[in-house]
C-alpha positions as a Markdown table, in Angstrom:
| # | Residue | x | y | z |
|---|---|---|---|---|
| 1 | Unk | 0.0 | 0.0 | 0.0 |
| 2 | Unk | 1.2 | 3.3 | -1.1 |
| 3 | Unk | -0.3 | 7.3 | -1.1 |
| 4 | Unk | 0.6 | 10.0 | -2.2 |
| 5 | Unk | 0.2 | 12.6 | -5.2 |
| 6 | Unk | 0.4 | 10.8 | -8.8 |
| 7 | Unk | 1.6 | 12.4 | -12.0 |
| 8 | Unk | 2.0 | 11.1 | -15.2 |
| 9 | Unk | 2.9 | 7.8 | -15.7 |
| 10 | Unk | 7.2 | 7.6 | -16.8 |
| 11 | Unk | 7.8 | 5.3 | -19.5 |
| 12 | Unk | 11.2 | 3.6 | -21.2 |
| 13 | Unk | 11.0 | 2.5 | -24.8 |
| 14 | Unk | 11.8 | -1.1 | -24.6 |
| 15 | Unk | 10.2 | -4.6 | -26.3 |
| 16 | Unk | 7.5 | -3.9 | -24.5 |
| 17 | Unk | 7.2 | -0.1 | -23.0 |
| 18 | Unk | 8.2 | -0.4 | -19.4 |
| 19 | Unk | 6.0 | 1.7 | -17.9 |
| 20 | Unk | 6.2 | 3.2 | -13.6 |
| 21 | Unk | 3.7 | 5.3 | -11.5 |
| 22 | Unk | 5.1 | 8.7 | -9.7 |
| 23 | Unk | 3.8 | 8.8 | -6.1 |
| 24 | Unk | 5.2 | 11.1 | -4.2 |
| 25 | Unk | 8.7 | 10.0 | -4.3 |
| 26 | Unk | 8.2 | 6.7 | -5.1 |
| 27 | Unk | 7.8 | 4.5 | -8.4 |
| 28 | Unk | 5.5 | 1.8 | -8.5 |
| 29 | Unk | 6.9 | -0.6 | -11.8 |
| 30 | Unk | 3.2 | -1.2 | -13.1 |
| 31 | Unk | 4.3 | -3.9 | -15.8 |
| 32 | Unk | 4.9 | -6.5 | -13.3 |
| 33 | Unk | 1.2 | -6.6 | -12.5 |
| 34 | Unk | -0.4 | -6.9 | -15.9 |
| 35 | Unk | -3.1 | -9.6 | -15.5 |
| 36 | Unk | -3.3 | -8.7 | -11.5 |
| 37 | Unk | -5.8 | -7.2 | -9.3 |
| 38 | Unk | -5.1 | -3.4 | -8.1 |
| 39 | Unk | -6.8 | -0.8 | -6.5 |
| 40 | Unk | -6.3 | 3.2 | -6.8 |
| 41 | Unk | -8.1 | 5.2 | -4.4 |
| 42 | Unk | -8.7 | 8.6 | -4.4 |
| 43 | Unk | -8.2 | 9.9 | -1.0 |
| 44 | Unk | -10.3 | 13.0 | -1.8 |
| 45 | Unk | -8.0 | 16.2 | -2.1 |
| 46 | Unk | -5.5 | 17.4 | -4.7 |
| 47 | Unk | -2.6 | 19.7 | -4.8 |
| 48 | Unk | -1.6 | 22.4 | -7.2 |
| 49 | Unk | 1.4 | 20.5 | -8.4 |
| 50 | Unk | 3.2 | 23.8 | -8.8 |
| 51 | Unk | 2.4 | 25.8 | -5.8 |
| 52 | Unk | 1.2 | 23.1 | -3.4 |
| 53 | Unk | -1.9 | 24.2 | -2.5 |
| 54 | Unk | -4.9 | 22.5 | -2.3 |
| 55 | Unk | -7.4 | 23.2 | -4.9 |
| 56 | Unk | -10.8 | 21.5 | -5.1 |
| 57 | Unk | -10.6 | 21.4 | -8.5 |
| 58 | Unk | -7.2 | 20.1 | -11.3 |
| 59 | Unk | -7.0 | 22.6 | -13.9 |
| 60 | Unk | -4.5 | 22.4 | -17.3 |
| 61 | Unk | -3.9 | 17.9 | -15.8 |
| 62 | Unk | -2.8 | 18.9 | -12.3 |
| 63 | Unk | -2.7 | 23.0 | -11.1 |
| 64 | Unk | -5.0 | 25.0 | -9.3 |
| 65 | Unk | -6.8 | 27.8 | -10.8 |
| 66 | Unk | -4.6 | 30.8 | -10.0 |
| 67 | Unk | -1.5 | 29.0 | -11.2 |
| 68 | Unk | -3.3 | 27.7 | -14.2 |
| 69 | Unk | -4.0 | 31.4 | -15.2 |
| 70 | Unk | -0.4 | 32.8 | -14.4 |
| 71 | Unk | 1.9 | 29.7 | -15.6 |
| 72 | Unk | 3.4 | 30.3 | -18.8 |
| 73 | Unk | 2.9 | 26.2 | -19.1 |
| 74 | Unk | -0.5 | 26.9 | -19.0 |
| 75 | Unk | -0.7 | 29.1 | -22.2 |
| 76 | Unk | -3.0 | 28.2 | -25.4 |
| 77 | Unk | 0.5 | 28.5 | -26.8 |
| 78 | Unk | 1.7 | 25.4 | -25.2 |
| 79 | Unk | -1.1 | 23.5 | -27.3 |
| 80 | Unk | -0.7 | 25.3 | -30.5 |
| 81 | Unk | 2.4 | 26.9 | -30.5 |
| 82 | Unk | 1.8 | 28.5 | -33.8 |
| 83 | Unk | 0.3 | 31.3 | -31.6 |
| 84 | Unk | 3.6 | 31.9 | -29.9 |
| 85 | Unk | 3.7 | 35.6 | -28.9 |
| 86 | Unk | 6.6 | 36.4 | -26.8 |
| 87 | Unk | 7.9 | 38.0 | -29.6 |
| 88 | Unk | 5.3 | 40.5 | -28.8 |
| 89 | Unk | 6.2 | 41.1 | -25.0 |
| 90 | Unk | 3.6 | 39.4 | -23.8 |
| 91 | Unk | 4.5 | 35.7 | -22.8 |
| 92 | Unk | 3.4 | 35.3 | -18.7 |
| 93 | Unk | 7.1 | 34.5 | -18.2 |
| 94 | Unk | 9.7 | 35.2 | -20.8 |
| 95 | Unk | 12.5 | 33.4 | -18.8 |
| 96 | Unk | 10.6 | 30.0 | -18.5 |
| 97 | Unk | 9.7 | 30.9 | -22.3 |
| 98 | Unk | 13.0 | 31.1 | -23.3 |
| 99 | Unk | 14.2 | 28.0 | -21.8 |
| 100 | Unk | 11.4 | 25.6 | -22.6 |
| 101 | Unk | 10.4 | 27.4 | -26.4 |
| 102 | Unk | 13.9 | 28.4 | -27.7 |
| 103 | Unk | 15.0 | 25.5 | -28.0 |
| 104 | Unk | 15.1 | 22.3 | -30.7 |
| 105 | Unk | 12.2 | 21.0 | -31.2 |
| 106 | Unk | 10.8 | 18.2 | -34.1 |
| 107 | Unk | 8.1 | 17.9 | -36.4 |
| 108 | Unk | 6.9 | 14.1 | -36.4 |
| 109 | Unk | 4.9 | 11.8 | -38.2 |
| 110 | Unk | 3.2 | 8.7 | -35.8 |
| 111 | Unk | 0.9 | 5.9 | -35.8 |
| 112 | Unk | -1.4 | 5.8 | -33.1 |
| 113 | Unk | -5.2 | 5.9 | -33.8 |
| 114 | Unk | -4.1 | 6.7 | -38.1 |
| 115 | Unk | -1.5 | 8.5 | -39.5 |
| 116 | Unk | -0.8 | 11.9 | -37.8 |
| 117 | Unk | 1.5 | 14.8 | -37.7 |
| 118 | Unk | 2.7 | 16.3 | -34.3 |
| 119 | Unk | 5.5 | 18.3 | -32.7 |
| 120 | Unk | 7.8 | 17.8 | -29.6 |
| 121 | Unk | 11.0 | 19.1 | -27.8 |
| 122 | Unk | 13.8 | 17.1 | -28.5 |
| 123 | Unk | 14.1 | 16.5 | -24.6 |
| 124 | Unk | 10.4 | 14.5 | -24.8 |
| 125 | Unk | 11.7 | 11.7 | -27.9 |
| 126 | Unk | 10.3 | 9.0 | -27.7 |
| 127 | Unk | 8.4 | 10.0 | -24.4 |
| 128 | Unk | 5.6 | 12.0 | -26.6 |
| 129 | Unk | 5.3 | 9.7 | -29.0 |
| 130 | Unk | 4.7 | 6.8 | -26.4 |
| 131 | Unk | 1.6 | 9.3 | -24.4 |
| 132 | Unk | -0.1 | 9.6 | -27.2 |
| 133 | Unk | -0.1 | 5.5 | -27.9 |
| 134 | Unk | 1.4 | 5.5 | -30.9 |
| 135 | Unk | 2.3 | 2.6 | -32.2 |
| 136 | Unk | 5.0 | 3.8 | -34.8 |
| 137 | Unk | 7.3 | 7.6 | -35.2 |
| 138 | Unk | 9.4 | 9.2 | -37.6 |
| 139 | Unk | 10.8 | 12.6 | -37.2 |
| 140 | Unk | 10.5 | 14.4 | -40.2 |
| 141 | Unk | 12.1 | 18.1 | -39.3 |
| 142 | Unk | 14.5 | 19.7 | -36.3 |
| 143 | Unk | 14.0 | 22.8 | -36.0 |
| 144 | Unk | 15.1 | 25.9 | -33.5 |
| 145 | Unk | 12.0 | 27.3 | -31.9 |
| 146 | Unk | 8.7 | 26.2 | -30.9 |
| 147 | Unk | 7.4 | 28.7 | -32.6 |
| 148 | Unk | 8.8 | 27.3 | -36.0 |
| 149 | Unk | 7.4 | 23.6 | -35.1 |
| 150 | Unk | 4.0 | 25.4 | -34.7 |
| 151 | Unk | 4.7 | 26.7 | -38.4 |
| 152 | Unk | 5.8 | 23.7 | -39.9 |
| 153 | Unk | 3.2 | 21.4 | -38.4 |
| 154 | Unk | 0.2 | 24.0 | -39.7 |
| 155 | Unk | 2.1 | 23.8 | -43.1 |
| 156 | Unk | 1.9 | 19.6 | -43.0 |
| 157 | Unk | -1.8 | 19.5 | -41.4 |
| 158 | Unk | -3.7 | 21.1 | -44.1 |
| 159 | Unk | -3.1 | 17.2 | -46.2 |
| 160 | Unk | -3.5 | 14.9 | -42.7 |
| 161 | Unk | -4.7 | 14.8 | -39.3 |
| 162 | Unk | -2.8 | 16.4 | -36.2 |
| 163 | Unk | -5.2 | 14.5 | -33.7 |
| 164 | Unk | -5.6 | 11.2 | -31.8 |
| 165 | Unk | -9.0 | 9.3 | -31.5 |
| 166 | Unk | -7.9 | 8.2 | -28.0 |
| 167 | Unk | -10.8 | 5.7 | -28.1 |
| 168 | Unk | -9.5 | 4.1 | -31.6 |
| 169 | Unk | -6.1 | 4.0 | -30.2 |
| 170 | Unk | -6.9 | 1.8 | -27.4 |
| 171 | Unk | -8.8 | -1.0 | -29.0 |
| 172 | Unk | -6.1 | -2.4 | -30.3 |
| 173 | Unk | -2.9 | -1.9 | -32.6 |
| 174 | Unk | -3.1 | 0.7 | -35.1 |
| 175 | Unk | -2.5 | -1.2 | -39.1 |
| 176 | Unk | 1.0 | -0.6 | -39.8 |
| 177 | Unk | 2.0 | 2.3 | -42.0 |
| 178 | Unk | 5.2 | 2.9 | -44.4 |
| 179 | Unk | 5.5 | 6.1 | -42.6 |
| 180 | Unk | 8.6 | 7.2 | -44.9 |
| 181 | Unk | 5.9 | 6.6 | -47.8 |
| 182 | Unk | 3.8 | 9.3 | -46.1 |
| 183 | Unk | 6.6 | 11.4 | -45.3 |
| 184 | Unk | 7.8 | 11.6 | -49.0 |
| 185 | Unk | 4.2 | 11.9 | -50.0 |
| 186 | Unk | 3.3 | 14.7 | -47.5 |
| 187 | Unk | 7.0 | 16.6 | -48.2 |
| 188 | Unk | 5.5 | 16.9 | -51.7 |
| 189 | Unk | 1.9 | 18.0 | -51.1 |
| 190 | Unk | 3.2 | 20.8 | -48.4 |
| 191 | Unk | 5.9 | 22.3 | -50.5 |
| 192 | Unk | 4.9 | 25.0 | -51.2 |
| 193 | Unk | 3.7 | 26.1 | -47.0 |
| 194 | Unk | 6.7 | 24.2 | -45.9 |
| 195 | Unk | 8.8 | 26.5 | -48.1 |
| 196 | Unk | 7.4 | 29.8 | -46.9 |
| 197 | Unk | 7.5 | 28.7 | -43.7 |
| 198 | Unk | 11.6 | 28.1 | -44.5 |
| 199 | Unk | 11.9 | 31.7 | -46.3 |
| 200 | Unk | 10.4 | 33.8 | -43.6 |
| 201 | Unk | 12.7 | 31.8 | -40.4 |
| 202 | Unk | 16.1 | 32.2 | -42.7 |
| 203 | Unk | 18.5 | 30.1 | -43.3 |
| 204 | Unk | 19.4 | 27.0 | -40.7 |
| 205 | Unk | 16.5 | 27.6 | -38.7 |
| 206 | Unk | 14.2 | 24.5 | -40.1 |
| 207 | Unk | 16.1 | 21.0 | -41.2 |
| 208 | Unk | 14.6 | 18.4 | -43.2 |
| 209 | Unk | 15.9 | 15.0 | -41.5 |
| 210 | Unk | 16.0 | 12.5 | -44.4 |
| 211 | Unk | 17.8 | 10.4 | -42.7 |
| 212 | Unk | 15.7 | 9.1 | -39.3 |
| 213 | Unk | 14.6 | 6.0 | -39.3 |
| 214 | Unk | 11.3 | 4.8 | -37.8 |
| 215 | Unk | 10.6 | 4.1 | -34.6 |
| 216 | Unk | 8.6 | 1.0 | -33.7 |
| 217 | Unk | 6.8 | 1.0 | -30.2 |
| 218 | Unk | 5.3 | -2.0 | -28.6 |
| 219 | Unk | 3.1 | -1.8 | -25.7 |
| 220 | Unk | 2.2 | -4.1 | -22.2 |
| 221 | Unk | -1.0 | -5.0 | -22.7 |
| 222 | Unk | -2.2 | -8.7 | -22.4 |
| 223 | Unk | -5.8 | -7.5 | -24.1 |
| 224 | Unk | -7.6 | -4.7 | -26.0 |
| 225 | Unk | -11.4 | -3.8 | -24.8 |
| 226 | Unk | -14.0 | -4.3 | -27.4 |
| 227 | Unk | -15.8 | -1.0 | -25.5 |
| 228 | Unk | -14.2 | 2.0 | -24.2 |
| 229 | Unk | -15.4 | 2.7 | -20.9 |
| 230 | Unk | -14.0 | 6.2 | -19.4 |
| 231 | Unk | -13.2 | 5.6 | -15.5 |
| 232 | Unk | -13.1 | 8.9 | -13.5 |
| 233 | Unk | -12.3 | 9.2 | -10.1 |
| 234 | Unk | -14.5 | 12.2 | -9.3 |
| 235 | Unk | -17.4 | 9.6 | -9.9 |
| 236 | Unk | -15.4 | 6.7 | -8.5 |
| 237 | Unk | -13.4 | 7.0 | -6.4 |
| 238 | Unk | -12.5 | 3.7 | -5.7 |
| 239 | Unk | -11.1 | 2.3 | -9.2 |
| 240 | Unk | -10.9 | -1.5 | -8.8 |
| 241 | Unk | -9.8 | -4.6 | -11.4 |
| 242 | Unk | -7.4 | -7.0 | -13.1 |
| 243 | Unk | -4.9 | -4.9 | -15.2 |
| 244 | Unk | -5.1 | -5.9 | -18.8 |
| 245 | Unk | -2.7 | -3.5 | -20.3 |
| 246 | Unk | -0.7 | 0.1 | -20.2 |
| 247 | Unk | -0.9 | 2.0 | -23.3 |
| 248 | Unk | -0.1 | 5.9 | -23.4 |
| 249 | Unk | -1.1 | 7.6 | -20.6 |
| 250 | Unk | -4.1 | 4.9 | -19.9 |
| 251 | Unk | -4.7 | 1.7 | -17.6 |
| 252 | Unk | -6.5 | -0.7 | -19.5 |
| 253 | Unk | -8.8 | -2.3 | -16.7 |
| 254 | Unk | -11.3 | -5.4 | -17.1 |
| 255 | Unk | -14.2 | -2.8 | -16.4 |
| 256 | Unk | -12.9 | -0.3 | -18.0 |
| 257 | Unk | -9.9 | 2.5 | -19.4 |
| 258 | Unk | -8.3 | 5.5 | -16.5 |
| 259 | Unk | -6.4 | 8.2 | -17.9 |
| 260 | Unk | -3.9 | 8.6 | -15.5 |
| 261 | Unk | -2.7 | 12.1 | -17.0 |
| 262 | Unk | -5.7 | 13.8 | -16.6 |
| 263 | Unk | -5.6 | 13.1 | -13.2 |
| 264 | Unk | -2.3 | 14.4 | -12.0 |
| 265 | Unk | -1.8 | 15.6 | -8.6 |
| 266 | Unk | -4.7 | 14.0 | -6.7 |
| 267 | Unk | -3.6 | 11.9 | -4.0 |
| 268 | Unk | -4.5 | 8.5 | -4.5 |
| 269 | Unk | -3.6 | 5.1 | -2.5 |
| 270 | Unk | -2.4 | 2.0 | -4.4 |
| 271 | Unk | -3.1 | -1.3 | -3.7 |
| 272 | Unk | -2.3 | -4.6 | -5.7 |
C-alpha cells in the first residue's frame, strides 16, 4: 500500500514499454502486475502541483486555478504553439519561455489511432510519442524554436490529421503504416507552405531530416477492450480490477480505461 500525489505515468521505450507510476517519491513498476488485481483510491484532495496548495478542482492535468491562469505552461501556446507571442512582449514569463520554447524541437509523423503529424521538444523523444499510444514515429524536421514547429506542423496539417482518436487508439494496434511513404508523399503536397515557412525563419533555422529511421513501439498489454469505458475518479473514487494493459497515458482495466494524466496531482492510495 502506497499514497501519495500521482503524475503522469514515466515510460522507457523497450520490447515492450516499461512503464512506472510517480507517487510522491516513489515509483511503482506497473508492468509486473499486468493480469493482476489493483486498487487506486482517491483519498479526496488534490494539490496544485506547482504551488502546493490544495485546490478543489485540477485545472490544465494537475494546477489549481490561479496557477493555471499565471503559468506560462498553462498558455494556449503550449497547445498550439503557432500562436507563440513572446515575440510580442507578452508571454506570462519570458524566462521560462525562453528556456522551454527556444529550444530544438521536431516535427513528427506517428501511428497511433491513423496517421498523424505532431510536434515535440527534443528533450520528450520518444516519451511523446509513447503518451499519445502511438504505435510507430518518424521525425521528419528539427528545428530551432517552438514557434517554428508550430509553423511547420500548420504547413503539413492542411493534407493529414494532427489528432488522436484516444478511443480508436486503445482498442487495439493501429494497421501498420510505411510512414517514410507518407513522409515523402506529405513533403510533396506541403511544399509550397513548408517552403514559406523556410523563407520567412532564414536560413538553418528549419532541417529536413532524411535520414531518421522509424521508430517501432510496442506496448504491455495482455488485451484490448472491445468497448471503451472512461473511468473517473471524481465519480469513483475507488477504481478496482485486473490490469489488462498500459498503453499511453491509460490503464487498460477489465471494467474499464483511466487516464492517469488527466488526473495528476490527486492523491491516490495504491493497492495490488
Amino acid at each position: 500500500m502506497i499514497s501519495g500525489q500521482i503524475k503522469k505515468m514515466r515510460a522507457v521505450l523497450g520490447s515492450p514499454v516499461d512503464y512506472s507510476l510517480p507517487i510522491d517519491n516513489e515509483q511503482i513498476g506497473l508492468n509486473q502486475y499486468l493480469g493482476q488485481q489493483i486498487k487506486l483510491s482517491y483519498l479526496g484532495n488534490i494539490q496544485c502541483s506547482h504551488c502546493g496548495k490544495q485546490t478543489k478542482k485540477s485545472y490544465s492535468q494537475g494546477f489549481c486555478y490561479v496557477c493555471m491562469t499565471k503559468l506560462a505552461q498553462c498558455d494556449l501556446c503550449i497547445m498550439k504553439p503557432e500562436t507563440c507571442h513572446y515575440h510580442l512582449g507578452t508571454c506570462r514569463e519570458p524566462e521560462w519561455g525562453e528556456s522551454h520554447c527556444f529550444q530544438d524541437h521536431y516535427v513528427y509523423l506517428a501511428n497511433s489511432s491513423g496517421l498523424k503529424v505532431g510536434i515535440t521538444r527534443h528533450t520528450q523523444v520518444p516519451t511523446r510519442w509513447i503518451d499519445q499510444g502511438a504505435t510507430q514515429a518518424l521525425p521528419i524536421f528539427k528545428v530551432k524554436t517552438r514557434l517554428q514547429s508550430g509553423e511547420i506542423e500548420m504547413a503539413i496539417k492542411k493534407y493529414v490529421s494532427d489528432k488522436t482518436d484516444w478511443r480508436k487508439m486503445l482498442k487495439g494496434q493501429s494497421e501498420a503504416k510505411d510512414l517514410l511513404h507518407e513522409r515523402d508523399r506529405l513533403l510533396q503536397e506541403a511544399q509550397q507552405e513548408i517552403d514559406q515557412v523556410k523563407a520567412a525563419n532564414g536560413e538553418g533555422q528549419i532541417e529536413l531530416l532524411s535520414d531518421a529511421s522509424v521508430v517501432e513501439i510496442e506496448y504491455p498489454v495482455l488485451e484490448y477492450p472491445v468497448k471503451v469505458s472512461s473511468l473517473n475518479f471524481d465519480k469513483t473514487p475507488v477504481i478496482e480490477g485486473r490490469l489488462l494493459g498500459i498503453k499511453g497515458q491509460y490503464l487498460i482495466f477489465d471494467m474499464g480505461v483511466l487516464n492517469i494524466r488527466k488526473f495528476s496531482s490527486y492523491n491516490i492510495q495504491f493497492d495490488a
